[in-house]
N, C-alpha and C positions, 0 to 999 in steps of 0.2 A: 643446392636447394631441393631439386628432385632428392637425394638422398636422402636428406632429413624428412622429408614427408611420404618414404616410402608405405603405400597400403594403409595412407589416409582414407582410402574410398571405404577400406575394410569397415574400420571406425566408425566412417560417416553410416554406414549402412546398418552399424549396429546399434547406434545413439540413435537413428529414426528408431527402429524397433522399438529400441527400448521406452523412446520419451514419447512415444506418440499418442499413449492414452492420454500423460497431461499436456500436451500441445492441445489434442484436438478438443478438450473441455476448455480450454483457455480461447480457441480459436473460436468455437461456440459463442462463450458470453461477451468475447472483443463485437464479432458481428452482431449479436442479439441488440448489445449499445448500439452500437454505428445506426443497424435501419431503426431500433423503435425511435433515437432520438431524431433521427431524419423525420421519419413519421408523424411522431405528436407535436414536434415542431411547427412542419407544413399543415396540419389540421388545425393547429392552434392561428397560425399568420391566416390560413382561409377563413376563418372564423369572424373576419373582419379589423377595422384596423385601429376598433378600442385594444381588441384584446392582443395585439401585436405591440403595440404601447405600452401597454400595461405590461409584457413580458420583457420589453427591451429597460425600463425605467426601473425594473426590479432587479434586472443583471448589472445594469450601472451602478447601483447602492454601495458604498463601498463595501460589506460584509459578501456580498456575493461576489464582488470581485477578488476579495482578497480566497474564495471559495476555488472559480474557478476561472480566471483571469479576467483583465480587462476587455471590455470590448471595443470594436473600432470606434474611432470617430469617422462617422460618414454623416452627411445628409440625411437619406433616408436607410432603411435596415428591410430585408428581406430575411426568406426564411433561411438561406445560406449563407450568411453572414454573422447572425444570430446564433445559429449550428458550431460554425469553427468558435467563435467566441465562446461558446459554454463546452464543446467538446475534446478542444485539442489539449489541454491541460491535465485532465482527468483522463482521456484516451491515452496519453502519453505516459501516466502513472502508472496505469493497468498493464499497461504492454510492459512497462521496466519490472515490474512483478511477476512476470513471466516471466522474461527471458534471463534477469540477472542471479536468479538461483539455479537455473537449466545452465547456465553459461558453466558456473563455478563447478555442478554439479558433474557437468562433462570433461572437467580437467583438473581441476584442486582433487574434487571429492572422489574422483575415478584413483588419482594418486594415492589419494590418503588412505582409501578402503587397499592400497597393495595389488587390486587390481591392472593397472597401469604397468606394474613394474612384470608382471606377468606376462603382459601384453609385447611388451617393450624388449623381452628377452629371445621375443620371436625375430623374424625379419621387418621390424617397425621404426621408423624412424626417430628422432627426438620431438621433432614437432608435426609429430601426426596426428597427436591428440587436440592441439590449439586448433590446427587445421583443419581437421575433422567439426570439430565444434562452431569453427566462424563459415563452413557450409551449412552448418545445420540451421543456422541463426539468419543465414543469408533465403536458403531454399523457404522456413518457414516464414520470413518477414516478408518475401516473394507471393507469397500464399495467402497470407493478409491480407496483403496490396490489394493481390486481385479482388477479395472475395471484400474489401472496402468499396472499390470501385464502381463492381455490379451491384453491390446494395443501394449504393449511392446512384448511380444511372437510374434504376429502376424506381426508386421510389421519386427520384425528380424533383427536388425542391425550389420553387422557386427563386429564383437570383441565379441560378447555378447553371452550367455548362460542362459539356465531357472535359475542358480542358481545368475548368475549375475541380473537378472532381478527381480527375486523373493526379493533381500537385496535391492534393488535398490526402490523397491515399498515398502517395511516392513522401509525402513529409513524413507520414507514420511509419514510414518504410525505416526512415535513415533514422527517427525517432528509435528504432527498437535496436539497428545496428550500433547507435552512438554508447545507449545503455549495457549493450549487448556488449561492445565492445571494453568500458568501464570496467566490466566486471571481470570479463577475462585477463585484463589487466591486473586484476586484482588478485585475482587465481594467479599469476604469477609473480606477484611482489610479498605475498604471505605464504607460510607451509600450512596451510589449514582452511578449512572451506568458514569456518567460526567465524575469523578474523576475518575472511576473503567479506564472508557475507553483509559482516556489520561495519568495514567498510563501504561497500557498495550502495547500501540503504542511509548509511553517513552523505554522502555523495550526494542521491538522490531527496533526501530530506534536504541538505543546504540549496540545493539546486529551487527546490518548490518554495522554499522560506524567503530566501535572496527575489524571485521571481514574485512571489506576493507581498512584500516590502516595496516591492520597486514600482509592482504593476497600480498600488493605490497612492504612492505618493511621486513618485519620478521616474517616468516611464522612461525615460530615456536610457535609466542604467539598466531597462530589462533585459539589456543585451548580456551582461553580469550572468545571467543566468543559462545554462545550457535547455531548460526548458521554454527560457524565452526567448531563443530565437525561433522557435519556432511558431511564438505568439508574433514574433515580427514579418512572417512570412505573407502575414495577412493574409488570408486564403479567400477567395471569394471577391476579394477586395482589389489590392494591388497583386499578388501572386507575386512579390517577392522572391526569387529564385535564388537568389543569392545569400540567402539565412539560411535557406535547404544545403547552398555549397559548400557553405562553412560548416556548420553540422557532420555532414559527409566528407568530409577534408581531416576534422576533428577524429572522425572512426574509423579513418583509415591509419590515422597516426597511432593513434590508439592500438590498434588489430596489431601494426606494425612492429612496434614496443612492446607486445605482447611475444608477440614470434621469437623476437630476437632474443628476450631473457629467457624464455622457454629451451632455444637453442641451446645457450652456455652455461644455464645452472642445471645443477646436481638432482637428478629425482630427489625425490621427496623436501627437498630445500628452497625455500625463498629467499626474496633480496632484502624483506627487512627483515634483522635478527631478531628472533627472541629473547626475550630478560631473562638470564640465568637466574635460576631456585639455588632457594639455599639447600644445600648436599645433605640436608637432616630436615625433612618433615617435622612442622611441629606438633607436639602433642595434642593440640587441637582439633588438628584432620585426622583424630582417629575415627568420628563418626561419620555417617553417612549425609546428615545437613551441614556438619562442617566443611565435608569435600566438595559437594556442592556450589554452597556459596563461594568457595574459593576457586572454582574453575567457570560459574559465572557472574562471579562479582563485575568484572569488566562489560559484561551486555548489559545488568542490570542498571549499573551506571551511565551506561549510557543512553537508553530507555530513559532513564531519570530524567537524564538533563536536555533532552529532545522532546520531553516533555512539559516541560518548565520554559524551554525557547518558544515550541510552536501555542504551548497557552498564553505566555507573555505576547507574542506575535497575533495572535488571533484577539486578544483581549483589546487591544492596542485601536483596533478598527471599529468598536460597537460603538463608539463617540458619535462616529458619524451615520448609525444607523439610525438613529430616531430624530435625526434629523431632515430625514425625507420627507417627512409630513410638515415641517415647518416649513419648509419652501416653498409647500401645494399651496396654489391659492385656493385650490378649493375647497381646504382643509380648514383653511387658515379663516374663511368664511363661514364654513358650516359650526365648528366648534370654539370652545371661549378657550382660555390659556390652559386651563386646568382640564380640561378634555384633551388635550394634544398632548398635555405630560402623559397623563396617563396611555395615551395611543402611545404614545412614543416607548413607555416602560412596556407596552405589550406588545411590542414589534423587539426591542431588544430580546425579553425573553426568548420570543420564537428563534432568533438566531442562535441564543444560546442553546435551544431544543434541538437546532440541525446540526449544530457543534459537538452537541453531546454525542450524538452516534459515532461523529467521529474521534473522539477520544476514548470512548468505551472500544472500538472496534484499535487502536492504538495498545489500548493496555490488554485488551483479547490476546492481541497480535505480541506483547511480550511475556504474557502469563504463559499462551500456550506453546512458545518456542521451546520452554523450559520443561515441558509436561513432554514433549514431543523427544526432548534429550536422552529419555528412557529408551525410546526406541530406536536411536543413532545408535549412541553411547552400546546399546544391549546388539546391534547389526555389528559395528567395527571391533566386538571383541573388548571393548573396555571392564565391561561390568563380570566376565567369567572368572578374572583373579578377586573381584570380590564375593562373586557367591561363592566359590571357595574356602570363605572365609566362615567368619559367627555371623552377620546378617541377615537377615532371612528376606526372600522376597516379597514379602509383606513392606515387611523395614524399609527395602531401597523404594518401594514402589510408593510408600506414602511420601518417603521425603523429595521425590521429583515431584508427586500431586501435588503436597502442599505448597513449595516453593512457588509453584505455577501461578497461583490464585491470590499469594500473597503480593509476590512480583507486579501483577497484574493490578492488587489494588492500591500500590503506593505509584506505581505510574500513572495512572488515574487521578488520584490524590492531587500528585504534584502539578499534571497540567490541567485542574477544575481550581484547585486553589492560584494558581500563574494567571488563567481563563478569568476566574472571577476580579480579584482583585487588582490588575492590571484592568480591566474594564470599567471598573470604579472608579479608579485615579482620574477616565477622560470623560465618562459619565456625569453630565449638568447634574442629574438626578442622581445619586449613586443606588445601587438596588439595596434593600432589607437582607440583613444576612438567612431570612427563611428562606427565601430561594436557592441559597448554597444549599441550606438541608436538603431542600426538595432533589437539585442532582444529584447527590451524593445518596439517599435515601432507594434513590430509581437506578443510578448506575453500577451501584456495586453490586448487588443480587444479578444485574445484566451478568456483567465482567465474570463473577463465579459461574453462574449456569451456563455463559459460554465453555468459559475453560473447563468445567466439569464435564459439558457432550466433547469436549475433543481427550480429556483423562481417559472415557467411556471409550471411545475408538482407540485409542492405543492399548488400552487392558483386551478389549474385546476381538476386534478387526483390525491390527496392526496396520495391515497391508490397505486398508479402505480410510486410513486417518486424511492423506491431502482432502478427502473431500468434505473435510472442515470447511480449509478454509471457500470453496464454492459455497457452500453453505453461508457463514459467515458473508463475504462479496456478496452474496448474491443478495440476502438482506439491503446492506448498507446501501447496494445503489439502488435497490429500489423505495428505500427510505428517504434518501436526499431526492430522488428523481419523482417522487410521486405527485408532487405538486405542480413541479414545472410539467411533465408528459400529462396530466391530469387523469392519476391512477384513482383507484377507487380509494375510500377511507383508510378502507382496513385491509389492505393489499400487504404490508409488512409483516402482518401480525404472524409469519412461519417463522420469526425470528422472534429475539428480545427488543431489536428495535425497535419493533413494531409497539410493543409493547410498552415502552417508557416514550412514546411519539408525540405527547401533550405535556410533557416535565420540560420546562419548568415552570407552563403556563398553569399547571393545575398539577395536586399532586398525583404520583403514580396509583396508579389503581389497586385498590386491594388483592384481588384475585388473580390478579396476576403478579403481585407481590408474592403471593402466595407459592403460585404455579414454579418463579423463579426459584425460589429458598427450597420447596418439595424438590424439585428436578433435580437441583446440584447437587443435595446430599446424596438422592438414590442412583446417580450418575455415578459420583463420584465413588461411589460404594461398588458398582459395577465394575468399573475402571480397576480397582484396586483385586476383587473376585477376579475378572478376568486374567492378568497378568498372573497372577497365582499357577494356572490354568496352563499358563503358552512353556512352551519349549524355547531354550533356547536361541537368541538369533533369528526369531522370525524374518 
């Protein structure tokens, strides 16, 4: 065992170096969540105990449960109980987005780049690399912990207690080892970080889907889901200790199974095969969008169809949101029938307005994978046997831009038309199909001027493109979070989400229709000028 892991520390010493700029932006916005939601939480419960009410009966609704899990059933609800209710779900997301591309990144994509084998040809063991990487994952989720805990001590919510606090940061912990652990697992049953990845995010998508199925109609199977056991841990409440053990029993099997395939296969090989090609390329793939879609046809598709589930799944639960006001009695007093439809149709849209960011920031998230492939594919040497060739860099560089934005707007498409129409079917009222215009109207000019600023950083600043997606996050949560922390109006408006924030209550605003359609052309015009520009392999 010492054998196989000789001058693991080497490793471990050089993956901190290396990944520590995006650890330490990731470690930023985990803590920046943790204290402000603690924060405006506690301000909000001091505020008296309308408006504690009124916060707790809106995270019951089932649209925000299916958002961002269920909350306990207790008596009464303080402000730490309220917290783990609306935070462990969406904490648990963020963190798996961190670590399970750093995971892969440190052992698939270290092999793939030929680095590894270089490494490896020193005095380095087989599994120095898996081992180097589940330190790094242990030391940084260590680091988490703590800097959860003093947020959490310091800012003092009420209901809460050091030992409430301390399980409450130690869940996050074995949270980031479990996903941490997935991935590296995955890094070793595929030859390629592609597969490794859209595995991983397959995982993590059933995991949330399985988990918000269960958590608005049958809570009992939320154990079905590896993110709901840690909704069972009940934090604040019962402290559960033994859904934290399973979790951590689970990543250590996990880590385990990793190791040992790590040990007995082949560098550069994995355990599941690839489909042999046919030994003659078709005439097809002699352009540069045909080779394209044939080496991402498989993410696109899946993109596809994870989006057509999670709108079918989201659509599935607006039944019951305009339903909250017929329950009130004091709705049901103040207004006549046709007053309540109507509230009701304007409480549905608004959930469809918080949905929308997240399927726009979904199809962001597949348009610019494929925009970003320019600058893999152009790092591991793929693209220099084609400029080699007649091509010209102009050529390759539009046909990764275009694919991006195109990508981007039929995954969009597919879970706004799943979204709608699945909500129709359980909708008393069904909506007027101008409201489909209206998202579709405000989200696709989004989806392009995103993916246009991140074309614009790979032409321009290769090396400065992750901090898309910071940009991108950082929008999104402060668009879903602005109402609940009670952010200002126009707090979003540095993004496009801000920007489509009232769609599909109202249509999108002209001028910034405007702003969206002007930006992506001359972005994207940048994007393609720059690239011209770069060398080689940046």
């Amino acid at each position: 065992m010492r054998h196989s892991n000789r001058n693991a520390g080497y490793l471990l010493r050089a993956n901190l170096k290396q990944n520590l700029k995006f650890s330490l932006i990731w470690l930023v916005i985990l803590i920046m969540m943790i204290a402000s939601g603690a924060g405006k939480l506690e301000a909000a419960f001091a505020g008296g105990a309308s408006g504690s009410k009124e916060i707790v009966k809106m995270l019951r609704a089932p649209g925000m449960a299916a958002m961002f899990g269920a909350m306990p059933k207790v008596d009464t609800y303080n402000t730490a109980i309220v917290f783990a209710g609306v935070m462990v779900v969406f904490m648990i997301i963020l963190q798996a987005l961190w670590v399970m591309p750093l995971m892969i990144r440190n052992t698939r994509g270290q092999e793939e780049s030929g680095l590894l084998e270089m490494v490896r040809a020193r005095n380095v063991g087989r599994t120095a690399a898996i081992t180097a990487a589940s330190l790094e994952l242990l030391i940084d989720s260590a680091i988490m912990g703590i800097l959860y805990f003093v947020s959490l001590a310091a800012v003092n919510m009420g209901g809460t207690d050091l030992y409430g606090d301390f399980l409450f940061s130690l869940g996050m912990v074995i949270a980031n080892l479990l996903f941490g652990a997935i991935a590296l697992l995955f890094a070793q049953l595929t030859n390629n970080t592609r597969t490794a990845n859209m595995l991983s995010y397959m995982v993590l998508t059933a995991a949330y889907l399985v988990r918000l199925v269960t958590d608005i109609q049958h809570q009992n199977l939320t154990w079905l889901s590896p993110i709901g056991w840690f909704e069972k841990a009940n934090f604040y409440t019962d402290n559960n200790v033994w859904a934290l053990g399973l979790a951590l029993l689970v990543s250590i099997l996990l880590a385990a199974s990793a190791t040992m395939i790590a040990r007995n296969r082949d560098l550069g090989a994995g355990i599941i095969a690839e489909r042999t090609g046919r030994a003659k390329a078709a005439g097809w793939l002699r352009s540069i969008p045909a080779l394209l879609w044939r080496t991402e046809r498989g993410l696109f598709a899946g993109w596809l169809i994870g989006a057509v589930v999670f709108g079918g799944v989201m659509g599935s639960v607006l039944g019951g949101v305009g339903d909250i006001l017929k329950t009130n009695p004091l709705y049901r007093k103040i207004l006549d029938v046709g007053q309540i439809n109507a509230a009701n149709q304007t409480m549905v849209l608004s959930f469809l307005g918080m949905y929308l960011g997240i399927f726009v920031a979904l199809a962001v998230t597949a348009g610019v994978q494929v925009a970003f492939r320019l600058k893999r594919d152009d790092n591991l040497g793929y693209l220099s046997v084609i400029h080699a060739e007649k091509p010209t860099r102009t050529t390759i560089s539009v046909s990764y831009y275009c694919f991006g934005p195109l990508a981007g707007v039929f995954v969009l498409s597919a879970g706004l038309l799943a979204l709608f129409f699945t909500g129709n079917t359980v909708l008393s009222h069904p909506l007027p199909l101008k409201y489909l215009g209206r998202l579709f109207a405000a989200s696709v000019p989004a989806v392009i001027s995103f993916i246009a600023l991140g074309i614009a950083l790979v032409g321009l600043w290769p090396r400065l493109s992750s901090l898309f997606w910071l940009y991108m996050g950082a929008g999104l949560i402060v668009q879903i979070f602005r109402g609940l922390f009670d952010l200002p109006k126009h707090a979003g408006n540095f993004t496009p989400f801000g920007w489509i924030a009232n769609v599909p209550v109202e249509n999108v605003d002209q001028t910034w229709l405007i702003v969206m359609v002007v930006s992506a052309i001359v972005l994207f015009i940048l994007g393609i000028a720059g690239y011209r520009r770069q060398d080689l392999s940046l």
